[in-house]
C-alpha positions, 0 to 999 in steps of 0.5 A: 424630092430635092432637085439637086441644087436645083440640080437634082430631080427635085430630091426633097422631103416634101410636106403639105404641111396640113395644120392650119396655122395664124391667118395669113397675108393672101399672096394673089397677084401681088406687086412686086416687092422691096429687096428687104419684103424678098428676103422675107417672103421670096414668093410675095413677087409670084403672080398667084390666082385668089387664096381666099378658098385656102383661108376658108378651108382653114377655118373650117378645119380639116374635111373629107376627101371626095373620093377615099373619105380620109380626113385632109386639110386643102387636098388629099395627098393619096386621091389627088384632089381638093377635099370638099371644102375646096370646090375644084373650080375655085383651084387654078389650073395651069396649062404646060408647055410639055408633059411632066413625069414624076417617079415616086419613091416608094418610101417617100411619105405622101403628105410630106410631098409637094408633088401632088401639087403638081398633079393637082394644078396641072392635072392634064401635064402631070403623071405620079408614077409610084416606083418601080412601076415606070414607063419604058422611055428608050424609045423615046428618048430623043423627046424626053429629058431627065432633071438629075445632076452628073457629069452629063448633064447640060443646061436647060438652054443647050436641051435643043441642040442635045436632043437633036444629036438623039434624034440623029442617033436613033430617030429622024428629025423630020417625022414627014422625011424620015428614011430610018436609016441607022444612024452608022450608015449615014455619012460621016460628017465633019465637026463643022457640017455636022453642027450646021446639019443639026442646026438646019434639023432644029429649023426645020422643026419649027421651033427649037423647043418642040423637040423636047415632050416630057420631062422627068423628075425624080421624087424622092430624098435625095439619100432615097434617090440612087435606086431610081436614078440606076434604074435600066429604064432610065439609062442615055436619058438626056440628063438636066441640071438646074443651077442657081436657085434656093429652096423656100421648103420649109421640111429642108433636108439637114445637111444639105445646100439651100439649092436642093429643091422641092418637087415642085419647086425644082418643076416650077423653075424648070418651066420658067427656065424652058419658057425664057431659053427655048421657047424663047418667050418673056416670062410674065407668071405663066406657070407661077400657079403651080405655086399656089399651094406652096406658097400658102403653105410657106406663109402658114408655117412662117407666121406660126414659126414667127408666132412660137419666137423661133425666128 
């Protein structure tokens, strides 16, 4: 799914891209590079936890899912789980700030996605949810956010002050004062007040990020991606757009911008975004792992590209 210039819930075709390829440059925990080595390799600056059990994995060639049996290459895409040749306590796991929501297009082919990445690196955070069978979120939309672009959405930075207005909407702010009453029954307040009231409720919350709990993205081309994004269960989602990134996707959907990102890209951003505005912490490589089977890959299909002269 290629978030949509960064922007959209990651609507890119994705791929695992599970052919071995020419040995690769091991990525893990690397100094930061010269403009010109970014250029050529935009993840070399990540902070990645050893790939040494990726390049014996590809020597060894592809092996059996633990689980189903099928014949895979690193993970299997159906099982979400390393294969035998990759002992899971060799795979990094990270721990997210908040819960993460993937819907699946049902036409979406599961090795071409990087979702599974997210799932398997993240395995407590993350849920892939095959459409249509997703979960209700009315309820808790004052909590939950969706990472689309449209004339609605905000940035990652103003998610706080947005939720809150849900919150006032339709659920107290405060779970340990919470009268329930409706939101037309409370005083009308002016502009002015009413953003100090809301600024008061973000205080008292302890941080102002604590309000956001699950973040939604949609996996999916982006042609594919209109089906869900109509969907009634995903409707007064508070509604998310990432700017300003590339895509290092190596399965680019033709024709559209270099800012339509991966799954786990668009995910992986998102964080680092979350991170830096909300939590209001220094990023120093918390979330950079749930790129530790993209960028292997990223550097596989670069060296076999660069190997066939087509770069």
């Amino acid at each position: 799914q290629l978030t949509m210039s960064l922007n959209s819930p990651t609507l890119v075709n994705e791929e695992n891209s599970q052919e071995p390829e020419k040995k690769s440059e091991c990525l893990g925990s690397v100094e930061w590079q010269t403009p010109s080595s970014f250029q050529d390799n935009p993840l070399q600056q990540l902070h990645l936890a050893s790939q040494e059990v990726l390049e014996k994995a590809k020597k060894s060639g592809r092996s059996k899912c633990p689980r189903c049996s099928s014949s895979r290459m690193f993970y299997c895409y159906t099982c979400f789980v390393p294969v035998e040749t990759v002992p899971t306590n060799e795979i990094p796991t990270v721990k997210l700030p908040l819960k993460i929501d993937i819907i699946k297009h049902p036409n979406e082919t599961d090795g071409k996605s990087t979702a599974v990445h997210a799932k398997l690196l993240a395995p407590d955070d993350v849920t892939i949810y095959k459409y249509p069978c997703i979960p209700e979120y009315e309820e808790k939309r004052h909590e939950i956010a969706l990472i689309f672009p449209g004339p609605n959405s905000v940035s990652v930075k103003d998610i706080a002050f947005h939720l809150q207005k849900y919150a006032k909407k339709g659920t107290c702010a405060n779970d340990n004062d919470c009268s329930r009453e409706p939101f037309l029954k409370q005083a009308k307040l002016e502009p002015e007040e009413e953003e100090n009231d809301l600024n008061e409720c973000i205080s008292t919350s302890g941080n102002e990020g604590t309000r956001l709990k699950k973040i939604i993205f949609i996996d999916s081309t982006w042609n594919q991606t209109n089906k869900i994004i109509t969907d009634e269960r995903l409707q007064g989602l508070l509604q998310i757009e990432l700017k300003t990134r590339k895509t290092c996707f190596w399965r680019h959907q033709k024709g559209k911008p270099d800012t339509y990102l991966s799954t786990i890209e668009a995910i992986y951003y998102f964080l680092v975004d979350y991170h830096q505005e909300i939590l209001k912490e220094n990023y120093k490589g918390q979330y950079d792992n749930l790129l530790f089977f993209f960028s292997f890959m990223y550097t596989l299909i670069k060296n076999a590209k660069c190997c066939a002269g087509k770069e």
